[in-house]
C-alpha positions as CSV (number, residue, x, y, z in Angstrom):
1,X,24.2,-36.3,-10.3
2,X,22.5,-33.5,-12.6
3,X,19.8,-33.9,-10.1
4,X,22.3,-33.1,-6.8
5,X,23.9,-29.9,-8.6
6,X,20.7,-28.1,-9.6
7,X,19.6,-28.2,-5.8
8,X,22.9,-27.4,-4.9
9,X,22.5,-24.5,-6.9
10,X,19.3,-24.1,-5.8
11,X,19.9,-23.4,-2.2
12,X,23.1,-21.4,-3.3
13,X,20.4,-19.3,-5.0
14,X,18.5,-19.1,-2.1
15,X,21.3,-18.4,0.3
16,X,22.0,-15.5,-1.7
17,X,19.0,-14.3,-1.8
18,X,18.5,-14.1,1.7
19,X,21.6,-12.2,2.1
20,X,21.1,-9.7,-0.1
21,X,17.6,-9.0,1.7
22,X,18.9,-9.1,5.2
23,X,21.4,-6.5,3.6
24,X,18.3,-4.2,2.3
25,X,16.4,-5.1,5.3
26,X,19.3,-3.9,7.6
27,X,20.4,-0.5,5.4
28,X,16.5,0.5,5.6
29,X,16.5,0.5,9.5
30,X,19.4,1.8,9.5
31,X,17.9,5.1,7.2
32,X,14.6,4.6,9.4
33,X,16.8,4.6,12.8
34,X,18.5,8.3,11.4
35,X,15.5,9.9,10.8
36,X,13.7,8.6,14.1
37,X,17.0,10.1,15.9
38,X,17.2,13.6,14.0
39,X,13.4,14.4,14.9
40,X,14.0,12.7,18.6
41,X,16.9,15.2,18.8
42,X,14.5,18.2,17.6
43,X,11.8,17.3,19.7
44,X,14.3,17.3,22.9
45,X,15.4,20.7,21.6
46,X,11.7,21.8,21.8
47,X,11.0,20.0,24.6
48,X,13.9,22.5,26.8
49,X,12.0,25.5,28.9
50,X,12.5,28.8,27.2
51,X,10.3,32.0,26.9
52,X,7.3,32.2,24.6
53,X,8.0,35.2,22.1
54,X,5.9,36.0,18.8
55,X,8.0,36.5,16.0
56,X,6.2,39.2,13.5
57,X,7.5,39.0,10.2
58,X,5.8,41.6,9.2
59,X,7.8,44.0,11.4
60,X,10.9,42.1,11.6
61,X,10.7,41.9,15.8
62,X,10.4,39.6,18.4
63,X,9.5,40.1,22.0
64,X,9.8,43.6,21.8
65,X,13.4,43.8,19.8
66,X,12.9,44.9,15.9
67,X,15.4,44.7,13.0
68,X,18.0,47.7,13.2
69,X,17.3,48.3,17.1
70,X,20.3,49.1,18.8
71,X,22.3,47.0,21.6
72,X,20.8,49.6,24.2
73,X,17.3,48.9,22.8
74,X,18.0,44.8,23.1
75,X,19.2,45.4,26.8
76,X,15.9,47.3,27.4
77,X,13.9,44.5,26.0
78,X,15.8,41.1,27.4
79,X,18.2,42.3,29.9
80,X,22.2,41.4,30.1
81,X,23.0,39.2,27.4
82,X,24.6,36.1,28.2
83,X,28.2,34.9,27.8
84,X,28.9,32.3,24.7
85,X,31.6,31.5,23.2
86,X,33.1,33.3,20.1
87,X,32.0,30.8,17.9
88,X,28.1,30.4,18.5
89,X,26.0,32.0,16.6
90,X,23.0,30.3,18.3
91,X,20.5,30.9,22.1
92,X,22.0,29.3,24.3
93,X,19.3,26.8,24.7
94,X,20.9,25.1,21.8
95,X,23.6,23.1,23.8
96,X,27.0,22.0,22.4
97,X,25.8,19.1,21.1
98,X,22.3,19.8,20.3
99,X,21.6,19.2,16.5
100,X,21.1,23.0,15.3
101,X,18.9,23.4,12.0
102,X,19.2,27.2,11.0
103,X,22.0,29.4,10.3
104,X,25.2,29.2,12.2
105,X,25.8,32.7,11.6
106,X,24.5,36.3,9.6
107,X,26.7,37.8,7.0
108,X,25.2,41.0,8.2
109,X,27.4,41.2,10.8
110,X,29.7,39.8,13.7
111,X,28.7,41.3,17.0
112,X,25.9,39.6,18.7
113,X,24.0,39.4,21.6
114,X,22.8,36.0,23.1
115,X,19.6,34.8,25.3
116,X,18.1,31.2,26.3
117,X,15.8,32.1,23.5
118,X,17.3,34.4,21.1
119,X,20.3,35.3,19.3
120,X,20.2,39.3,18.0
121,X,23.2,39.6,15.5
122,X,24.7,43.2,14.9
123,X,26.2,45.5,12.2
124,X,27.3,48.7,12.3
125,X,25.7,48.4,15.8
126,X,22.1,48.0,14.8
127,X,20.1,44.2,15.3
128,X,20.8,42.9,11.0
129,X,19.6,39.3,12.3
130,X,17.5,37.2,14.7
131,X,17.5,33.5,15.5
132,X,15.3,32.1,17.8
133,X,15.2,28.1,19.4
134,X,13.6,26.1,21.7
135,X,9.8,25.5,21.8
136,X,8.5,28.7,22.5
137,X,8.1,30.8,19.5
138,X,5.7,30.9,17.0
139,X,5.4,33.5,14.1
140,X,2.8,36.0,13.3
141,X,2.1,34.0,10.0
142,X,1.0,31.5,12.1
143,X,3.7,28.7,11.8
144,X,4.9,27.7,15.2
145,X,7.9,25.7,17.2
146,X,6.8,21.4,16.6
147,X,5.3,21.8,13.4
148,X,6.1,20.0,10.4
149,X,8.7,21.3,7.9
150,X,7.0,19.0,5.0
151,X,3.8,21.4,6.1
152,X,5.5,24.6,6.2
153,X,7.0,23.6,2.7
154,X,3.5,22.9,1.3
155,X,2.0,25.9,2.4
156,X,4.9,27.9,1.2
157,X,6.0,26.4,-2.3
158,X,8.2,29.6,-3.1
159,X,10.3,28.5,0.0
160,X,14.4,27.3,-1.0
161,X,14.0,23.7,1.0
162,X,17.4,21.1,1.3
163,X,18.7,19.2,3.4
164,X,21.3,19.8,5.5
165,X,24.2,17.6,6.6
166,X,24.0,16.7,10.5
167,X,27.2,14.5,10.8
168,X,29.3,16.4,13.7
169,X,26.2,15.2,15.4
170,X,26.2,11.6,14.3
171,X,23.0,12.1,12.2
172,X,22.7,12.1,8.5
173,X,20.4,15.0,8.1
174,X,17.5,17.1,8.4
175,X,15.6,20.2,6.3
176,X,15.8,23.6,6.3
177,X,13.3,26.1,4.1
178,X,14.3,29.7,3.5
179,X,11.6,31.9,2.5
180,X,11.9,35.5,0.9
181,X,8.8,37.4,2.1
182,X,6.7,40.3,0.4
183,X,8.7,42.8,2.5
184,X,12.2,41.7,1.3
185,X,13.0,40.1,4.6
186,X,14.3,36.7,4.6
187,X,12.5,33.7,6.8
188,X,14.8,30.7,7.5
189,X,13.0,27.8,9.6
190,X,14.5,24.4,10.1
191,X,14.3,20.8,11.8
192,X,11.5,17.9,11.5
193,X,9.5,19.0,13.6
194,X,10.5,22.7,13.2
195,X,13.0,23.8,16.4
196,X,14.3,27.1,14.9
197,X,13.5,30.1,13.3
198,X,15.5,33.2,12.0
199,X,14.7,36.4,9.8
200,X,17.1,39.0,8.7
201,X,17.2,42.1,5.8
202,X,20.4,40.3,5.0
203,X,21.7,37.1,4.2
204,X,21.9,33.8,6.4
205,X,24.2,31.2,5.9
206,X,26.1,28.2,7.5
């Protein structure tokens, strides 16, 4: 009998054993399936067709449109803007339910001015901010749309990296770095591989 109930408690042992791995096993895909998605979603956001512009930090201007430009100086550079709605503060290459990493909007102002590629925010009718998706852009420090954030965050290790929470997009999340530069102008890049980038004399926030 003593010899029944220790292998009965044996395979009990074993039984629960095997559940609590198919547990682990199933809660690490499950991290490993969020993280495959989020960078899937950023490289489908890189992936869309969108100008190439230079974005020199140094200068604070991309394709032609500088920091503290006015709206008739953006029209000369990029044309008519292009309708969005009230709430987004992003180009309109970044769809409705396109995982955005970078800031939602620019406490510099609320006016703004929106392109496939770019987003110029205004205050005081003068460009305070501007955001830039897609695939296309690359910076004059030489960082560039599809590279890695964990990169970026090496090469920079003054950069203010998190993580951000992606759930209205049924992801967990994905990392940002902001980056104050020698010329007081603030850097913001974002997604795994990198899909965004922003710069502003002001501050950015979601």
């Amino acid at each position: 009998m003593k010899r029944f109930f220790d292998s009965g408690w044996r395979v009990l042992f074993l039984v629960v054993l095997c559940a609590v791995g198919a547990v682990l096993a199933l809660s690490w895909g499950f991290d490993a399936g969020i993280d495959d998605e989020s960078e899937s979603e950023s490289r489908e956001l890189i992936d869309k067709a969108v100008p190439e512009g230079l974005l020199h930090t140094g200068l604070g201007v991309y394709r032609g449109v500088g920091l503290s430009d006015s709206a008739a100086e953006v029209r000369r550079a990029m044309g008519e803007p292009e309708e969005v709605d009230g709430d987004a503060y992003t180009p309109t290459v970044v769809g409705f339910h396109d995982p955005w990493i970078g800031p939602y909007s620019a406490t510099c102002g609320r006016s703004k001015m929106a392109y496939r590629d770019a987003m110029f925010i205004l205050g005081d009718g003068r460009v305070c901010a501007i955001i830039v998706a897609g695939g296309g852009w690359s910076t004059s420090d030489g960082v560039s749309a599809g590279d890695s954030i964990e990169g970026f965050e090496a090469e920079n290790p003054d950069a203010d990296c998190f993580d951000v929470s992606l759930t209205e997009y049924n992801l967990e999340e994905q990392r940002d770095c902001r980056l104050k530069l020698d010329n007081g102008l603030l850097l913001w890049v974002g997604g795994e591989p990198l899909n965004g980038v922003a710069i502003t004399g002001g501050d950015l926030r979601r």
